[in-house]
C-alpha positions as CSV (number, residue, x, y, z in Angstrom):
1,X,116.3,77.1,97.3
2,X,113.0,76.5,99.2
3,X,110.1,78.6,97.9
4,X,109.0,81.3,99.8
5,X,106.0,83.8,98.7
6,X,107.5,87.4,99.4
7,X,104.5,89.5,98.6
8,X,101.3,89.5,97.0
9,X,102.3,92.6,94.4
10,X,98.7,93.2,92.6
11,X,95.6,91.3,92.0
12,X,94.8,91.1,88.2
13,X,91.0,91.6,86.6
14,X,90.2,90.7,83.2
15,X,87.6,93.6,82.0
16,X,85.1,94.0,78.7
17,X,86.0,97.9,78.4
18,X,89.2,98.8,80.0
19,X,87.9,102.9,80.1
20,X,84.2,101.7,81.5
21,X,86.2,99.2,84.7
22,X,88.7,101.8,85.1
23,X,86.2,104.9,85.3
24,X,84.4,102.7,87.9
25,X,87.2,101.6,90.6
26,X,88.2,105.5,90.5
27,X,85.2,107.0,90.7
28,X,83.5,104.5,92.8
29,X,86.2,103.2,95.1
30,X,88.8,105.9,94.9
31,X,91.6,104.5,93.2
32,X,93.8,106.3,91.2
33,X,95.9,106.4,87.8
34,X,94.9,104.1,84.5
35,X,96.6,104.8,81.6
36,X,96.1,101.9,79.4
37,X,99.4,100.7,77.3
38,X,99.7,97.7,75.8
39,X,101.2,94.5,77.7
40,X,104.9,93.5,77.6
41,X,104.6,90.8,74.7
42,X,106.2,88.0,77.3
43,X,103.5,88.9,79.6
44,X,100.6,88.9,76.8
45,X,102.0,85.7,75.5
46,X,101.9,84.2,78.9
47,X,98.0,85.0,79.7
48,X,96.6,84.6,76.4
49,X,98.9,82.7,74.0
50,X,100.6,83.7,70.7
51,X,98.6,86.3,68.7
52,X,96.6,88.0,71.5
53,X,96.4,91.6,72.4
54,X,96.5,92.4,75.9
55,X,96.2,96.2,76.7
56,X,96.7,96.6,80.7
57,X,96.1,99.7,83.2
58,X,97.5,99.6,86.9
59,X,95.2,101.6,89.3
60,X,96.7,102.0,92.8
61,X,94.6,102.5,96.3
62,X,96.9,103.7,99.0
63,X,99.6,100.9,99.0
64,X,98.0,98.3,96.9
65,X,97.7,97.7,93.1
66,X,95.6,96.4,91.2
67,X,96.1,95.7,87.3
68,X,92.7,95.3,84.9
69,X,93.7,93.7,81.3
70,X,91.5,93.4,77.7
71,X,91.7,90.9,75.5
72,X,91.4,90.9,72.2
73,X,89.9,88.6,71.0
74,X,87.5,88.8,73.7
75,X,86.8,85.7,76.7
76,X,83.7,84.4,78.0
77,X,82.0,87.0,80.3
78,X,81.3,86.7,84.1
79,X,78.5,83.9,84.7
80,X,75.6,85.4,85.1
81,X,74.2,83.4,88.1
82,X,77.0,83.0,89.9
83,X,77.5,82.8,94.0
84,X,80.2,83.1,96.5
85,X,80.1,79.7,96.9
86,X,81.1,78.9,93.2
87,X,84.4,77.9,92.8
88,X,85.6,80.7,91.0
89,X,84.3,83.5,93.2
90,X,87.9,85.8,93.9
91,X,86.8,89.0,95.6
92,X,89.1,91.7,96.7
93,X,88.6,93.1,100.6
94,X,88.6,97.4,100.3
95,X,89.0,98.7,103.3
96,X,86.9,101.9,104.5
97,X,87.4,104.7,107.1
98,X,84.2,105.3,106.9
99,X,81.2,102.8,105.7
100,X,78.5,104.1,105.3
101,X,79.6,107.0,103.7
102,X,81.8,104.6,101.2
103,X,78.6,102.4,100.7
104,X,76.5,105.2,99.5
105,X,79.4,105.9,97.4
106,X,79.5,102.8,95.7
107,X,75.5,102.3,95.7
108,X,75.7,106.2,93.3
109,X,78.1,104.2,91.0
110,X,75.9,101.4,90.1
111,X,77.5,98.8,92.2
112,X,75.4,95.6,92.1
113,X,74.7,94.4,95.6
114,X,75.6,90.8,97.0
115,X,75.0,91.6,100.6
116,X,71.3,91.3,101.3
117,X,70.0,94.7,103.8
118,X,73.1,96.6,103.4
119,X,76.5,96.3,105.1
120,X,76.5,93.9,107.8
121,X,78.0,94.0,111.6
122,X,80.1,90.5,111.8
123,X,79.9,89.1,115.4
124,X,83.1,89.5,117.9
125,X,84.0,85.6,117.0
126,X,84.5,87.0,113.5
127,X,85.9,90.1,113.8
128,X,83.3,92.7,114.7
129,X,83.8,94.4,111.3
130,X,82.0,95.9,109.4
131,X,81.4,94.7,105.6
132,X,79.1,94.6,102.2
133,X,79.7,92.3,99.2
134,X,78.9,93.5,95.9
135,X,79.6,93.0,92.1
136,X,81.4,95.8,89.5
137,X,79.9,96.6,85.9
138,X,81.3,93.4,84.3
139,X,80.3,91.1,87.4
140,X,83.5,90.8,89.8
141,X,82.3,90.4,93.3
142,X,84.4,92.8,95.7
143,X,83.8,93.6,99.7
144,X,84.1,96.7,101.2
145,X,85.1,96.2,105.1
146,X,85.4,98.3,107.9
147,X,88.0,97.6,111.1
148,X,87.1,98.6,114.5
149,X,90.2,100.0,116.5
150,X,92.5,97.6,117.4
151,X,91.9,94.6,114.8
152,X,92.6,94.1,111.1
153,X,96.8,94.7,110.1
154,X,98.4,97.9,112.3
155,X,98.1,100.1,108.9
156,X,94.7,100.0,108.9
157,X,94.8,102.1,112.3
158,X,97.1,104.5,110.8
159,X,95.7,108.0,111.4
160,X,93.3,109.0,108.8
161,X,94.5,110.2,105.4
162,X,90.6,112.0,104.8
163,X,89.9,109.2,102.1
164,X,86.8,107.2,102.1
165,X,89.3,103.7,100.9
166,X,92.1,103.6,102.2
167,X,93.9,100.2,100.2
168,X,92.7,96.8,100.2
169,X,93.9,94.0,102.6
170,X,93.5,91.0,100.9
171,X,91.7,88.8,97.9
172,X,89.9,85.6,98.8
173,X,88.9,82.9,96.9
174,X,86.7,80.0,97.1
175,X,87.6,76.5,97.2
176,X,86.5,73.2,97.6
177,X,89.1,71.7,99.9
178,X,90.7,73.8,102.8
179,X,93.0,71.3,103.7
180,X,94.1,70.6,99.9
181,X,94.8,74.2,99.2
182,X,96.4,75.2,102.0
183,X,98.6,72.8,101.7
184,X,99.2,73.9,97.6
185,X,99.7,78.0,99.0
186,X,102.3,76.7,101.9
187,X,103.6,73.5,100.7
188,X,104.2,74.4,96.9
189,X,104.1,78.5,96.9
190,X,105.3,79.2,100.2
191,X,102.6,81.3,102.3
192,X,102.4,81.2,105.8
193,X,99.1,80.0,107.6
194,X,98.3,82.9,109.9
195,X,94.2,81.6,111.0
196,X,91.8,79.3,110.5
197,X,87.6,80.0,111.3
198,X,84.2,78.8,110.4
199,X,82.6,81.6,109.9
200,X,78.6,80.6,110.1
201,X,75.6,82.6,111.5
202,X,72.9,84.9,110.5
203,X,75.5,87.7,109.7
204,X,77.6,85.6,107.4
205,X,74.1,84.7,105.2
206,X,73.6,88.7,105.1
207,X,77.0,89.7,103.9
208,X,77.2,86.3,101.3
209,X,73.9,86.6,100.0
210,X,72.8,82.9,100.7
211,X,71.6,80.6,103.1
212,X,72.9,78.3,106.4
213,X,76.0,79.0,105.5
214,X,78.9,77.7,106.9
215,X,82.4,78.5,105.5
216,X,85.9,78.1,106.4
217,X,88.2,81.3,106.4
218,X,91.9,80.8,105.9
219,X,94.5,83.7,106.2
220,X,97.6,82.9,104.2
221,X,100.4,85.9,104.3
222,X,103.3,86.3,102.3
223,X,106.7,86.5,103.9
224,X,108.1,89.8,103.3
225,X,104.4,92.2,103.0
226,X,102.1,90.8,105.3
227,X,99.5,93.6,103.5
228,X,97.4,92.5,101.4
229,X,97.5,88.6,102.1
230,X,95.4,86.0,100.5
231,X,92.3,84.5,101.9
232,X,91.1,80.7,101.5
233,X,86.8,80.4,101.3
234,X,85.7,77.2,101.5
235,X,82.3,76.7,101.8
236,X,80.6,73.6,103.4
237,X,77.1,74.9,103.4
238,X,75.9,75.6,100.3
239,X,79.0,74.0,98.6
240,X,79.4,75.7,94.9
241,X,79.8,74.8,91.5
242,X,83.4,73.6,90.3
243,X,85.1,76.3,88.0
244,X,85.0,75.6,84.3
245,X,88.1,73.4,83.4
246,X,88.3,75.8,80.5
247,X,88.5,78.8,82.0
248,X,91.2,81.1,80.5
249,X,92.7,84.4,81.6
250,X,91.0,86.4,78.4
251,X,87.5,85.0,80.8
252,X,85.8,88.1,82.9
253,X,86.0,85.5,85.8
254,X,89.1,84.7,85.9
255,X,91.2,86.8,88.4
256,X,94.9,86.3,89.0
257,X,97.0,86.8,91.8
258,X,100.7,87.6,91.2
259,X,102.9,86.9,93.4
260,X,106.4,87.4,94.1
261,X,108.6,84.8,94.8
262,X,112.1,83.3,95.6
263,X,112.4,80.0,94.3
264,X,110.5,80.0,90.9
265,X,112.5,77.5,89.0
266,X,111.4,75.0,92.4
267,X,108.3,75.9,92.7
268,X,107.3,74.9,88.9
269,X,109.1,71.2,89.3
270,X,107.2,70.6,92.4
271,X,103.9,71.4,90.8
272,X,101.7,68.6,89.6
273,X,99.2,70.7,87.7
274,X,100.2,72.1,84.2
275,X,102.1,75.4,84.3
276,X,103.7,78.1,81.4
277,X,107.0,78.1,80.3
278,X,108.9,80.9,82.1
279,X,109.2,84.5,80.2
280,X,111.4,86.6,80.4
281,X,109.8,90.2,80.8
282,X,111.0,93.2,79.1
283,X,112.6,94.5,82.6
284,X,114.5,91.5,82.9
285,X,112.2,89.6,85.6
286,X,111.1,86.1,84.6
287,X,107.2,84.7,85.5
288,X,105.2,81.9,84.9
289,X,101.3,81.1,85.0
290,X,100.0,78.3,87.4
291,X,96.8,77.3,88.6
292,X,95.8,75.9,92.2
293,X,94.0,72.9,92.7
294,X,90.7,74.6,92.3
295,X,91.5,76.4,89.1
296,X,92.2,79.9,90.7
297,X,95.3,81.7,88.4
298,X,98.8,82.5,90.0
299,X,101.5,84.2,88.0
300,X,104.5,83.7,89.7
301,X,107.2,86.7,89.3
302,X,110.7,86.0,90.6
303,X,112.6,88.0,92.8
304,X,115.3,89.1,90.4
């Protein structure tokens, strides 16, 4: 069976205090739900090997989830002097109806500002939209981002539900090599290209916090959900440090995206890199944990 991405089901976060990072995305973004319960052990096993606790809560923003996990013991926490550019920057795009009122929000809540002078106008070759970069309380960098009518996925134009965030529409990731990992998220996981930018100017230094920057933008959709997608970063100007080759899943920096797919069993021969085994979860689905070729982390879920 050829592999074939289906949808991008949550972004995972690894968080210090489950109540503090879940207090936060409701309060300052607008997600809802959190109830933390302990992980299926299959799925524990999987992210943090045999002995670790993993307690999990699933927040939801319109259509999108997200899931924030604790380990215990604890991993390393979110380098302190880190930059988009670094190779383990994954940030998750929240879309607004309404910026500035979203951006004071956030600002209320103690969100720690990437974007220098505020939320930044992007020029018509990028988008015209509207967006601010910024960091929650354990240091994982998120954008807030605002479509004009007519651009962005048709749901974002959906009339208004009177929410500030309305979902999120994708999670990018930095990396070294566009070529290399687009061809790892089509050729081996099964996304489809959708566009390909530079994105450089006076703008793009704004919203990334850094200078003479000049960074390629890659859109990759699943098959089935085309909302949220995943986005490649890959910075040629000011290039970033590599990721550490021992980062783990119990590390604050170390987002996963999970995926859906048809062709598990394929996908996992096909890799070169090391993978998991495959577990079986307690509903019967099986998944696996992978890494792209700049270290990013990609559980896999079948489509059973």
């Amino acid at each position: 069976m050829t592999a074939r991405a289906l949808r991008l089901s949550r972004v995972g976060r690894t968080v210090a205090d489950l109540s503090r990072a879940a207090a936060f995305y409701r309060d300052a973004l607008g997600f809802t739900g959190g109830d933390a319960i302990e992980a299926d052990p299959g799925w524990a096993e999987m992210l943090g090997g045999p002995g670790v606790r993993v307690r999990t809560c699933r927040l939801r923003l319109g259509r999108q989830e997200m899931e924030l996990a604790e380990f215990d013991p604890p991993g390393a926490p979110y380098p302190s002097d880190s930059t988009a550019a670094d190779l383990w920057f994954q940030h998750i795009a929240i879309v607004t109806s309404d910026m500035d009122a979203a951006y004071q929000r956030l600002m209320a809540h103690g969100a720690i500002a990437i974007s220098r002078n505020g939320p930044q106008l992007l020029p018509p070759s990028t988008g015209r939209v509207r967006a601010f970069k910024f960091r929650d309380p354990d240091g994982h960098p998120l954008e807030l981002i605002q479509f004009p009518l007519g651009t962005g996925d048709p749901v974002w134009q959906e009339p208004a539900s009177g929410a500030l965030t309305i979902g999120f529409d994708h999670s990018a990731l930095s990396i070294a090599d566009a070529a290399r990992s687009i061809g790892f998220y089509t050729g081996v996981l099964g996304f489809a290209l959708a566009s390909q930018q530079v994105n450089t100017g006076p703008e793009q230094d704004r919203l990334d916090g850094l200078a003479g920057v000049a960074v390629d933008v890659v859109a990759l959709r699943p098959m089935r959900a085309p909302t949220p997608h995943v986005e490649l970063l890959g910075y040629r100007t000011p290039r970033g440090r590599a990721a550490p080759a021992t980062l783990r899943p119990s590390d604050i920096a170390a987002d996963r995206l999970i995926v859906q797919v048809e062709g598990l069993a394929g996908i996992l021969e096909a890799l070169r890199a090391p993978a998991s085994e495959i577990v079986t979860l307690a509903d019967g689905k099986r998944a696996a944990l992978v890494r792209d070729p700049d270290g990013h982390l990609v559980v896999l879920t079948d489509n059973a």
